[in-house]
C-alpha atoms as a printed R data frame, in Angstrom:
    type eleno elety resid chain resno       x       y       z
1   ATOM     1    CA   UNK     A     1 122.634 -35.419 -16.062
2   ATOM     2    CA   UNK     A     2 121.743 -33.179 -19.011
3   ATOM     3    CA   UNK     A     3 118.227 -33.036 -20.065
4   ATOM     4    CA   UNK     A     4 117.057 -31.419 -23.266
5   ATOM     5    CA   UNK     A     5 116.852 -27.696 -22.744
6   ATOM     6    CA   UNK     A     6 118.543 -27.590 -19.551
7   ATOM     7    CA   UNK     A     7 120.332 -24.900 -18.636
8   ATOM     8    CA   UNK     A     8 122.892 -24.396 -15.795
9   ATOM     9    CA   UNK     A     9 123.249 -20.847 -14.242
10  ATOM    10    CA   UNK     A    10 124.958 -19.254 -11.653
11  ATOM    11    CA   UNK     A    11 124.788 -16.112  -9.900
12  ATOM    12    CA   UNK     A    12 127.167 -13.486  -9.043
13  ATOM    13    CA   UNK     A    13 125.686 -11.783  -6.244
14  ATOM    14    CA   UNK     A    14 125.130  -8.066  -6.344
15  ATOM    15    CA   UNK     A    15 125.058  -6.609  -3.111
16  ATOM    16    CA   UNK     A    16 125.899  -2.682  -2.878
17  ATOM    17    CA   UNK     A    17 126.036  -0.737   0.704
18  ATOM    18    CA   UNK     A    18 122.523  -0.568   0.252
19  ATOM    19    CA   UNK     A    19 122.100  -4.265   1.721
20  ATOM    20    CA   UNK     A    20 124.344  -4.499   4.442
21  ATOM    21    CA   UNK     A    21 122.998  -1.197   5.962
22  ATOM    22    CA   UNK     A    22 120.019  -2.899   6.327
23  ATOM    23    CA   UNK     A    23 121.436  -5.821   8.125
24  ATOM    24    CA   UNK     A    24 122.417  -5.334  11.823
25  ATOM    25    CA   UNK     A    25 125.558  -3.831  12.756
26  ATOM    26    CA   UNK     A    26 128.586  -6.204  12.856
27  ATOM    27    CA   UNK     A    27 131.564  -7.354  11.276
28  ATOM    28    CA   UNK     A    28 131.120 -11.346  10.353
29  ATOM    29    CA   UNK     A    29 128.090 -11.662   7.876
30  ATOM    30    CA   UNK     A    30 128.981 -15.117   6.795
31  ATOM    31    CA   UNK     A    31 125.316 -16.592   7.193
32  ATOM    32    CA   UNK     A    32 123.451 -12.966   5.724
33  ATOM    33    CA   UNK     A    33 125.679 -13.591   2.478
34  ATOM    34    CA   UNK     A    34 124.833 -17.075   2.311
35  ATOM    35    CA   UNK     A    35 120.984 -16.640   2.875
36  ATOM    36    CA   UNK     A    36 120.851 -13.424   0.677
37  ATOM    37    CA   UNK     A    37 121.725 -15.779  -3.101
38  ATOM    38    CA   UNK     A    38 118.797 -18.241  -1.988
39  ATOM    39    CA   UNK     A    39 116.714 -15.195  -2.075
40  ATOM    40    CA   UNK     A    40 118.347 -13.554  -4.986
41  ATOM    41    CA   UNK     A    41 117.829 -17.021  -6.736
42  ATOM    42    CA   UNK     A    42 114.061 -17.295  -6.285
43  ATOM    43    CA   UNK     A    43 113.589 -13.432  -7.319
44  ATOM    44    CA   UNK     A    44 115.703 -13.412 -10.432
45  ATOM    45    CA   UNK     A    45 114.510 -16.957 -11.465
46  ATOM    46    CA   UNK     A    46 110.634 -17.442 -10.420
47  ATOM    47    CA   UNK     A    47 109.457 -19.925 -13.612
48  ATOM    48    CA   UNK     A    48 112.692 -22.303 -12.534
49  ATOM    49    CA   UNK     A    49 111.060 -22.479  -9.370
50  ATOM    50    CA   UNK     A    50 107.085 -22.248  -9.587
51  ATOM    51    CA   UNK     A    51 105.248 -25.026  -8.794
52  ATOM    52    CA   UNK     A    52 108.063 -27.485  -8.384
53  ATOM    53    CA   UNK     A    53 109.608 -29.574  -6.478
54  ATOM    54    CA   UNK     A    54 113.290 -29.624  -5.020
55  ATOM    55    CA   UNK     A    55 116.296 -30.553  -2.803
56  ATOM    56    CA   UNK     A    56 118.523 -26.955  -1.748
57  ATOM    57    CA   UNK     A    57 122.089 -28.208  -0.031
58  ATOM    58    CA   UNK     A    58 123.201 -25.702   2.298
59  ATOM    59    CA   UNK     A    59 126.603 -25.749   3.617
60  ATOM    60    CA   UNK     A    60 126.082 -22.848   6.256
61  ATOM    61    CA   UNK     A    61 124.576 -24.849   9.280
62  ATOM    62    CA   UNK     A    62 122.731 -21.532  10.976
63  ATOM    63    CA   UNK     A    63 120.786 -20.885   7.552
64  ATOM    64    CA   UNK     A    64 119.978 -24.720   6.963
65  ATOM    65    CA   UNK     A    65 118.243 -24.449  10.821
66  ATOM    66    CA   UNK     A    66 117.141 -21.159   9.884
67  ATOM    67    CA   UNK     A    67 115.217 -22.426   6.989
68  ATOM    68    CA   UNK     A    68 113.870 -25.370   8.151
69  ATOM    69    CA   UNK     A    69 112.486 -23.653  11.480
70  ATOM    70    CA   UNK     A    70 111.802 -20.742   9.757
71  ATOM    71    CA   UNK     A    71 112.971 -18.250  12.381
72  ATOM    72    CA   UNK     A    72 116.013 -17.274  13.822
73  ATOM    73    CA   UNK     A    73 117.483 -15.704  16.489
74  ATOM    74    CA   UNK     A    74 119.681 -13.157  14.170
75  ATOM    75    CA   UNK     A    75 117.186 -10.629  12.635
76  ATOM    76    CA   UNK     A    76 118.428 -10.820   9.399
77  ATOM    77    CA   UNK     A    77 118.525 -14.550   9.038
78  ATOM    78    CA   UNK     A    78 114.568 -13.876  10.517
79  ATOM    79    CA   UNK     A    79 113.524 -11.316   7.539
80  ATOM    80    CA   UNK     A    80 115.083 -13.393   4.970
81  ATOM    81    CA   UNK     A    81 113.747 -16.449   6.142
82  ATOM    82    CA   UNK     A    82 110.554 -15.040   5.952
83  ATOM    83    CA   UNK     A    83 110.713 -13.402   2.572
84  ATOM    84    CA   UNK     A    84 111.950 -16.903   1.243
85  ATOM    85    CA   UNK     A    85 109.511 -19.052   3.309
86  ATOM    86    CA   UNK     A    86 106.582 -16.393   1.145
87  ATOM    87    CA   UNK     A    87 108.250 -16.495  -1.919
88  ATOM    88    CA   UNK     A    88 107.883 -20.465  -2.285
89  ATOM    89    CA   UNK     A    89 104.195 -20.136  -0.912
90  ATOM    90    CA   UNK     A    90 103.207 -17.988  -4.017
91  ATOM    91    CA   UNK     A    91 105.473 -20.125  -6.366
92  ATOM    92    CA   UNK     A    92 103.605 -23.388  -4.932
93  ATOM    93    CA   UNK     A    93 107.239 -24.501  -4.265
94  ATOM    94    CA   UNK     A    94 108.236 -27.325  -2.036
95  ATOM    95    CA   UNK     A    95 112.279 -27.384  -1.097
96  ATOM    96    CA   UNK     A    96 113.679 -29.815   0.658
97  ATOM    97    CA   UNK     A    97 116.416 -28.024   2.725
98  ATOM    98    CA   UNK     A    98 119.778 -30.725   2.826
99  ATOM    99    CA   UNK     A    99 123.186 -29.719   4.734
100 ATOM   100    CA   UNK     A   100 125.770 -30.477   2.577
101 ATOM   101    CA   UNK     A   101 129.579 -30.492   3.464
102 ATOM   102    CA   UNK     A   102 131.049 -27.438   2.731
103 ATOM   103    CA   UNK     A   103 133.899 -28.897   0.548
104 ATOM   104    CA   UNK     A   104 131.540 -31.270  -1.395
105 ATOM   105    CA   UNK     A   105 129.738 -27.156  -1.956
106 ATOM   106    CA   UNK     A   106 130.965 -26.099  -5.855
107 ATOM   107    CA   UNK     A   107 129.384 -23.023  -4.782
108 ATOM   108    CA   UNK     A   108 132.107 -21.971  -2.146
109 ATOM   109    CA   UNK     A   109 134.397 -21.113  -5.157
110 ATOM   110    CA   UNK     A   110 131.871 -19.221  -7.251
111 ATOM   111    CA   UNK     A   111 130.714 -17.233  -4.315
112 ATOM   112    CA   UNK     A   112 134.885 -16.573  -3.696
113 ATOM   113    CA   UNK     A   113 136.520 -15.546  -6.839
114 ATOM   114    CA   UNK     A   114 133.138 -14.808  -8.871
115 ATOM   115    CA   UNK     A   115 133.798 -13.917 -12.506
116 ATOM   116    CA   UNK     A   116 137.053 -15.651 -11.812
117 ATOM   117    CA   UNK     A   117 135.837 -19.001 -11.045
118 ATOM   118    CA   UNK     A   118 137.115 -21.732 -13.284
119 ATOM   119    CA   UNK     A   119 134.826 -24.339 -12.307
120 ATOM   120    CA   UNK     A   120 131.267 -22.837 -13.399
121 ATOM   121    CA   UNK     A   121 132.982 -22.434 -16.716
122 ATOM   122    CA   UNK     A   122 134.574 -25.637 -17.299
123 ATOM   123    CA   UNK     A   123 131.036 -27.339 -16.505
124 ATOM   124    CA   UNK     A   124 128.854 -25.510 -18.678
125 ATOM   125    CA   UNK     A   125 126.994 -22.739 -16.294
126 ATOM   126    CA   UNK     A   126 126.592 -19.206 -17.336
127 ATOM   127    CA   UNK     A   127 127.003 -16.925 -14.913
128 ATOM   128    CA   UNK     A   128 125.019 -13.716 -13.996
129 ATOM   129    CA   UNK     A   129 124.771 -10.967 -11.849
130 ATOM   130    CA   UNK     A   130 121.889 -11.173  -9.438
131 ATOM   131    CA   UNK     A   131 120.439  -7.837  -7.658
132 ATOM   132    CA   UNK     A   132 119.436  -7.857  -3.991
133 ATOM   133    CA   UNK     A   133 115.698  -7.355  -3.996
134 ATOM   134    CA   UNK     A   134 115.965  -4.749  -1.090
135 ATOM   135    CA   UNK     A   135 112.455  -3.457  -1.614
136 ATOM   136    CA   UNK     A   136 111.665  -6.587  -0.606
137 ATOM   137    CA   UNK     A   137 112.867  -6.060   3.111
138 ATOM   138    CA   UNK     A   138 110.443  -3.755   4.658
139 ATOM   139    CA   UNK     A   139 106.843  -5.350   2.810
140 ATOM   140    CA   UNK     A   140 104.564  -7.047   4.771
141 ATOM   141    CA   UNK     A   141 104.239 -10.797   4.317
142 ATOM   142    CA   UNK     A   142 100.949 -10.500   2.512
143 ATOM   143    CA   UNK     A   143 102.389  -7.931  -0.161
144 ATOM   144    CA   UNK     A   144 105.691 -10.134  -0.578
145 ATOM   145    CA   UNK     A   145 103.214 -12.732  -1.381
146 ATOM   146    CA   UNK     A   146 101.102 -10.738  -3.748
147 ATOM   147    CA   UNK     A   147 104.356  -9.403  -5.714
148 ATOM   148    CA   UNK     A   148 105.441 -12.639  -6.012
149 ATOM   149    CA   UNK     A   149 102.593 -13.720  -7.637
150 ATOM   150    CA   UNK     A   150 103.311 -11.481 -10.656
151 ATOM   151    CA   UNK     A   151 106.679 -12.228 -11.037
């Protein structure tokens, strides 16, 4: 449904070395990658999400749980979680987190091919790139909060 002055955007996610040295060592980052574009989402778009209301579908069952207990037993999954979970508590956000299957997830192809993805074109989303907010990483809660506030 198209409302007047709706806009549909998608992001290309940014990530140099920069954010997978900060994640822990190992090959399979699957879950890290699909955490990190909630968070790059929130950062690069905080008046879409202030003081709103929403449903997220997540595809990627160990960030769903992740979210929704709001720890985890993979560090990284743990920092982001946390970064998010204060991010939406400055915003005066409420998300619904919603598994979703992963082939009913148009995002699986974006987050693929990128640039290359026919589908965000043919249905009327722009596309951007979005940077990892790695200063983000090492803050304490209370000055991810505070930051957030200004953004």
């Amino acid at each position: 449904m198209n409302h007047p002055g709706a806009t549909r955007e998608a992001f290309i996610a940014d990530l140099p070395q920069e954010v997978y040295d900060l994640w822990e060592p190992g090959e399979r980052k699957i879950s890290q990658l699909e955490m990190v574009v909630i968070l790059q989402a929130l950062v690069c778009r905080p008046h879409q999400f202030r003081e709103r209301r929403g449903v997220w579908f997540i595809d990627n069952v160990a960030v769903l749980m992740t979210l929704i207990k709001g720890r985890s037993d993979c560090p990284d999954l743990e920092v982001m979680s946390g970064i998010i979970h204060a991010l939406l508590f400055a915003y005066k956000t409420w998300i619904f987190w919603e598994w979703v299957p992963s082939k009913s997830n148009w995002t699986d192809s974006i987050s693929r091919l990128g640039w290359n993805d026919p589908w965000f074109k043919s249905n009327g989303f722009t596309a951007q790139l979005a940077p990892f907010p790695a200063i983000l990483w090492h803050l304490p809660i209370a000055a991810i909060i505070r930051t957030a506030e200004f953004l």
